[in-house]
DRENVEX-668044 format. One record per residue: residue in one letter; x, y, z of N, C-alpha, C in turn. Coordinates in steps of 0.02 Angstrom, whole numbers, plus 50000, padded with zeros to 5 digits. Atoms other than C-alpha are relative to their C-alpha. Last residue first. Layout:
aXYZXYZXYZ ...
END
This chain:
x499774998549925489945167752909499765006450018 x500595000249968489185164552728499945002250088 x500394994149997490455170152648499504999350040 x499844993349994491595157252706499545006350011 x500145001849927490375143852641500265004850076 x500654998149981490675151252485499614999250057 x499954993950003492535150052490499215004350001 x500064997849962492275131852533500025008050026 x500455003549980491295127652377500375005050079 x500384994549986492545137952284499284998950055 x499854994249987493945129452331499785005450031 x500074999949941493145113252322500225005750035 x500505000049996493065117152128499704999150093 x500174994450026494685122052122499245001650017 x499334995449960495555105352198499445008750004 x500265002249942494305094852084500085005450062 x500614997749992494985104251934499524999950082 x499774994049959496795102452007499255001949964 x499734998749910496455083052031499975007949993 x500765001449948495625082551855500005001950049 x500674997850019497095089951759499254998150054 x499924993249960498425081451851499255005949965 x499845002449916497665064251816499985007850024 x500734998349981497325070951628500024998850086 x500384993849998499165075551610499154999250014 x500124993749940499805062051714499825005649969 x499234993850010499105050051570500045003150057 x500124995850035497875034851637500545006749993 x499604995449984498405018751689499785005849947 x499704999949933497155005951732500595006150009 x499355000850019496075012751612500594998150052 x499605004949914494245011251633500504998449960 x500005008650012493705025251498500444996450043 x499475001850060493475042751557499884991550006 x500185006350027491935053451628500634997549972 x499565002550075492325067351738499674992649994 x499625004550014490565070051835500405000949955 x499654996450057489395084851892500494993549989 x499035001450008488075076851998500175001849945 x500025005550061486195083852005500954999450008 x499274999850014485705089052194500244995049933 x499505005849953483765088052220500735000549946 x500285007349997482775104952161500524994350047 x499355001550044482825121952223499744993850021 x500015003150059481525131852321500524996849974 x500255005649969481925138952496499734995449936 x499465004949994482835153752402499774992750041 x500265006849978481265160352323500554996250031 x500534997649966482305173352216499704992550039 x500305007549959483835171352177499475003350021 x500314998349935484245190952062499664991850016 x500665002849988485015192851911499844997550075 x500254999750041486335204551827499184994849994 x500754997050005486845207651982499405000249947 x500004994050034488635203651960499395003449988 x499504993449986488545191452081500195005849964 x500204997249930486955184052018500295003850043 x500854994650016487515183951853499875002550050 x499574994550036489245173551903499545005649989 x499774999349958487975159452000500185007549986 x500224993349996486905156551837500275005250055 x499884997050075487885141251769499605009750023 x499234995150023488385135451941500085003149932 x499904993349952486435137252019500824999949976 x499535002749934485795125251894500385007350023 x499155002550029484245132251818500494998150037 x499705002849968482395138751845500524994949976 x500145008750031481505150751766500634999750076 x499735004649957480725167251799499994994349955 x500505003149942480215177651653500604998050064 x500635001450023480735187251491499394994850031 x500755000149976481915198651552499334995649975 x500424994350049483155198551423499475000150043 x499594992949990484315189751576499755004049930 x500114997149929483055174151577500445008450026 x500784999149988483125172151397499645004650065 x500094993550036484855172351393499305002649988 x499614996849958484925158051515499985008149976 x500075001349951483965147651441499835007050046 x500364996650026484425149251292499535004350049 x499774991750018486125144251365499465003149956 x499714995249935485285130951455500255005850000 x499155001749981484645122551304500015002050063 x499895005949989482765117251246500795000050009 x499304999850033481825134351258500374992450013 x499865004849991479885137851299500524999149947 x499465003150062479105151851313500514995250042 x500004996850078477535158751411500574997749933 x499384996950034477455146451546499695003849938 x500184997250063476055141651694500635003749961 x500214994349995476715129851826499845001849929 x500505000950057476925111251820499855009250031 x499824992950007478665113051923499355000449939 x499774998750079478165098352006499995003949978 x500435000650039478185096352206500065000449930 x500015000450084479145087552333499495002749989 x500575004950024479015093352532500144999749915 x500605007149961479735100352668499654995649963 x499925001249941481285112852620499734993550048 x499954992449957480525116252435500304994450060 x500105001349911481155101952310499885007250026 x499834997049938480805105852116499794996550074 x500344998649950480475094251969500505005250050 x499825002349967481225098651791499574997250070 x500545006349978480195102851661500204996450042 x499545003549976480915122051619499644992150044 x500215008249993479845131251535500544996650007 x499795005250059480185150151558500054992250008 x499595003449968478785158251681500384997149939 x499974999250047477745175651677500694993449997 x499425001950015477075180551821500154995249946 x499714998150058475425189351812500684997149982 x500144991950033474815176251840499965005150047 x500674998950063475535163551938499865005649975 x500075002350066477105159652053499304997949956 x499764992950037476675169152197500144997349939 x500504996350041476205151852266499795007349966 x500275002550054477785147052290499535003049964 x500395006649995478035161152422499914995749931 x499575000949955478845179752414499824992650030 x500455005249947478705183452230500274996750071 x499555002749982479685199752186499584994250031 x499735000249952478805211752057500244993650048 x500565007049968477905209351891500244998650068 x500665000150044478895225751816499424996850014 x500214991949992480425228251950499314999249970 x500335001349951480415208451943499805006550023 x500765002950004480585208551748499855001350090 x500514996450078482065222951730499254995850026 x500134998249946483045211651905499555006849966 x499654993849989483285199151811499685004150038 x500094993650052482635182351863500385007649994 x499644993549992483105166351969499685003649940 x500454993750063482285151952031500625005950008 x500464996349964483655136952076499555003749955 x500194994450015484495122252018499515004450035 x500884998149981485565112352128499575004649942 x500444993050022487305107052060499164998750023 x500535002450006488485092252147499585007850005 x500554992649973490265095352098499214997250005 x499444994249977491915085352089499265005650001 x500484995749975490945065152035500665007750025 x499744995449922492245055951973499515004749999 x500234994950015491475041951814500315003850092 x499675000749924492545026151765499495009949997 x499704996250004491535018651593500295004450089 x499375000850016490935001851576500745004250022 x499585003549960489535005051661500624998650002 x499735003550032488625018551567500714996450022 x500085006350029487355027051597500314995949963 x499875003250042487985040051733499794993649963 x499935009649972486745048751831500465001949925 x500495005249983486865067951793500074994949987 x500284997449939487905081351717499444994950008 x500895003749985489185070951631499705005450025 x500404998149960490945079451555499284999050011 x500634999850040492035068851444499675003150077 x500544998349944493695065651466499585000449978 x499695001649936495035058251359499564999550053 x500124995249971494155055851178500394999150083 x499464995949971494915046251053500075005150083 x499754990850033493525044650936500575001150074 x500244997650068493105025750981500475004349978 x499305004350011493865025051166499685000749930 x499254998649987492695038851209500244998049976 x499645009049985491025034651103500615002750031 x499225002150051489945051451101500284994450037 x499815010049975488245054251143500724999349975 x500305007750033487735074151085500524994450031 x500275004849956487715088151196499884993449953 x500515003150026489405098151147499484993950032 x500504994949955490645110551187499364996249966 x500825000450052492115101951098499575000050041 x500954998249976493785106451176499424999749968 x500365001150073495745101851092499354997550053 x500505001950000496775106151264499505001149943 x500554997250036498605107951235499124997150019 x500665003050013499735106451368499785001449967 x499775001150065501805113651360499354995449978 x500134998150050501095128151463500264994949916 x499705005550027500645118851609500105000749921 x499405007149960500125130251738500474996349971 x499204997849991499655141651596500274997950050 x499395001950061498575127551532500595007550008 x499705008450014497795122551700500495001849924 x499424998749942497195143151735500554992050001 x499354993849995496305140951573500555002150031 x499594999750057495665126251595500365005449982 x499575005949956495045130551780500234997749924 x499554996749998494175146151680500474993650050 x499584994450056493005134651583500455005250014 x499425006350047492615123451723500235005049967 x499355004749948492265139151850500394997049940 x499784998549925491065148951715500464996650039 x500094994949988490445144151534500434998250078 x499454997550010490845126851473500425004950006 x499375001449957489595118651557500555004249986 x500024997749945488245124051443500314999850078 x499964991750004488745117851291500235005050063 x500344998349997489195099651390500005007149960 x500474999849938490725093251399499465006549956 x500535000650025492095082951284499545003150051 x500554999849951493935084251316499345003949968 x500504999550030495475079951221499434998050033 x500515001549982496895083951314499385000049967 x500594995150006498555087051208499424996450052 x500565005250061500295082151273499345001649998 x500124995850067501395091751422499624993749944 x500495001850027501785088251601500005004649937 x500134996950012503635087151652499224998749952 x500404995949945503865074551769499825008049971 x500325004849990504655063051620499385004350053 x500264998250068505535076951562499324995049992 x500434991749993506355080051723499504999149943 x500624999949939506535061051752499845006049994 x500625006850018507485060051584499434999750038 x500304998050056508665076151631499394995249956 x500534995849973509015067351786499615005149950 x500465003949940509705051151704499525005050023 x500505002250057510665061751574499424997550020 x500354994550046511445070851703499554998349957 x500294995149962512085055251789499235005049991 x500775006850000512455046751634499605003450053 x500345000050068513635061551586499394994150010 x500354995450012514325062451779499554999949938 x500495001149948514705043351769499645007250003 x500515005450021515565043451586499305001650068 x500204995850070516625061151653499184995949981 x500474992549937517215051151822499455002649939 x500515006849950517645034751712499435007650014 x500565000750070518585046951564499434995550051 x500224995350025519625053151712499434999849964 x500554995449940519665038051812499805004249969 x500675006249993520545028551653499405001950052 x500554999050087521705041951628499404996250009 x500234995150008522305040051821499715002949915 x500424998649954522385023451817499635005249981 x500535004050044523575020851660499195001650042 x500094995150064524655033051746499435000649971 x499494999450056524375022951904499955003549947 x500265000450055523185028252049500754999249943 x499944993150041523775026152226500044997749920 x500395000250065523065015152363500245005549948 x499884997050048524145015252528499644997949942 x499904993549944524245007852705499715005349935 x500445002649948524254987552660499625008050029 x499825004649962524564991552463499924999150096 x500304998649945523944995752308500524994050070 x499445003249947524355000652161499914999350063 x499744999549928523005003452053500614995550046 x500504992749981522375005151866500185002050082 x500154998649946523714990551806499625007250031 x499504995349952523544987351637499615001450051 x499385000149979522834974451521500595004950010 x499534997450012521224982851507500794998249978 x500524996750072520184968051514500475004649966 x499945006150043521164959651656499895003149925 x499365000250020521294977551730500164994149948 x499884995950042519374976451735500845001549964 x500164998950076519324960451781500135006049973 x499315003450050520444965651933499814996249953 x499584995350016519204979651974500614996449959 x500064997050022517884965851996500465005749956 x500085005350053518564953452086499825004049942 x499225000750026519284968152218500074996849949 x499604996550054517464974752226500614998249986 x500404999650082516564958552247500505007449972 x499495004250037517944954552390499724999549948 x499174996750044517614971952475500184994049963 x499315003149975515724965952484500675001649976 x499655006850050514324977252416500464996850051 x500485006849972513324989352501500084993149975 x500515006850094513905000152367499734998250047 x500364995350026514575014752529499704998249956 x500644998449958515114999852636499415003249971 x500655006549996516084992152476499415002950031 x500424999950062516965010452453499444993749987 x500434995449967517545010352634499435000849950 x500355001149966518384994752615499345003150037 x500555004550028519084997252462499444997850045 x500225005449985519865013452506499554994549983 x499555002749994520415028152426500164994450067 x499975002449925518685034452454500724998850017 x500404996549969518605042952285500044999150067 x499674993550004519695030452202500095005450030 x499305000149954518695017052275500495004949985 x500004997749912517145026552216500544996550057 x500174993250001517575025852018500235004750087 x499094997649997518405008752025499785009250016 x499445002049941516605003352097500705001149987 x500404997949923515475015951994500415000650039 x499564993450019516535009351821499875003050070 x499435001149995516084991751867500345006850012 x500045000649935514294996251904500694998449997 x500024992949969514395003651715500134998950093 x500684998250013514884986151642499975009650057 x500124997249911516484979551601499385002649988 x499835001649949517274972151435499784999550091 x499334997349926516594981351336500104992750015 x500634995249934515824970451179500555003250042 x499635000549921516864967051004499495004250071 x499975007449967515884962150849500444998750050 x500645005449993515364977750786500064995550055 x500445000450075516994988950799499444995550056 x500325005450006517574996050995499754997949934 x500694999750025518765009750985499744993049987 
END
């Protein structure tokens, strides 16, 4: 047993090379397999005996065979090398195992549909992840408060910060299908007027050929997307919104595209994080299998369209 103030003697690449001449019962075969020189391992092995003082091999022009002393000394060698081994790959598993919390920042109205089930499907992928979520439109400082991600919709202002574009949203017209039975189905812009009945939305709209402004006539007027949105499925007009918050509705019928040659110019969806040259593999893998998901559905819609 080693106290304080005594070191080995030898080092683990020592133990390797008595390990794998043993193993080879050759020195010459065991150099090839280090990539070493047979006269680094013979200098080598006979420190170690130096160290030991006893002979670990007998060796001679035809013959290599382990001495008493040897053979104990391999045993506890072999054992040392498996146990580091093991330990070694048990480090890289743990290392390639994703887990630690994500703290991510996006929009109310984002939080609904695709993104919000691509977290879900990301944390039983990765069940030792936590994601700590705040569903919110106010300004926040990343590096400040901690934050990892941060979800943009539209231009980024703010240079500093590293922004990935993964979806570009259009909004369209849409209504339920209660108000268009009642004030029926406009089949031209200009169908938009009385009696129709519009929620205020101040965006501009593109048609096919030409810009114009959505200065139409409104009865109410809401300042979220999810008021928006609930507004527009109580029947209480046409409006106009991004086509991945109302998409899910529309397939379930609960509202109806109308005007499809309408819709405005393409707003970008962006992760936002702070310029890091190295960022965690849980947000890395996180983004990539959002990204991944989101092109999914892009081409799964394109699909349908065949």
């Amino acid at each position: 047993m080693q106290t304080k103030n005594n070191k080995i003697g030898f080092d683990l690449n020592t133990l390797e090379m008595f390990a794998r001449v043993v193993a080879c019962h050759s020195f010459t075969q065991a150099a090839a397999e280090l990539e070493i020189t047979k006269s680094t391992i013979s200098r080598k092995i006979a420190e170690l005996e130096k160290h030991l003082g006893t002979r670990l091999l007998t060796r001679s022009t035809r013959t290599l065979v382990l001495t008493k002393e040897g053979k104990t000394f391999y045993q506890s060698c072999a054992h040392i090398i498996e146990l580091i081994e093991q330990t070694e790959l048990e480090v890289m598993a743990s290392h390639d195992l994703i887990r630690g919390p994500l703290n991510i920042v996006m929009p109310v109205e984002v939080g609904n549909g695709l993104l919000g089930r691509c977290m879900k499907e990301f944390m039983k992928l990765h069940p030792h992840v936590t994601i700590h979520l705040e569903l919110s439109n106010r300004k926040v400082d990343l590096i400040a408060e901690g934050i990892d991600l941060k979800v943009q919709v539209g231009e980024l202002d703010e240079s500093s910060l590293i922004a990935r574009t993964f979806h570009y949203s259009t909004r369209i017209l849409v209504a339920s299908p209660e108000y268009l039975a009642e004030y029926g189905t406009p089949i031209i812009l200009g169908d938009l007027k009385a009696p129709h009945q519009q929620i205020k939305n101040s965006s501009s709209i593109r048609t096919a050929d030409k810009n114009v402004l959505a200065g139409l006539p409104y009865r109410f007027n809401v300042n979220t997307i999810n008021s928006l949105l609930e507004a527009c499925l109580d029947g209480f007009g046409i409006t106009f919104m991004p086509e991945f918050i109302c998409k899910e509705h529309i397939v379930s019928g609960r509202l109806v595209h109308v005007l499809p040659d309408v819709y405005s110019a393409q707003i970008p969806v962006s992760f936002v994080y702070p310029e890091r040259k190295l960022i965690s593999k849980r947000l890395r893998e996180f983004i990539d299998f959002t990204i991944m998901r989101f092109e999914q559905e892009v081409t799964l819609r394109e699909v349908n369209k065949i």
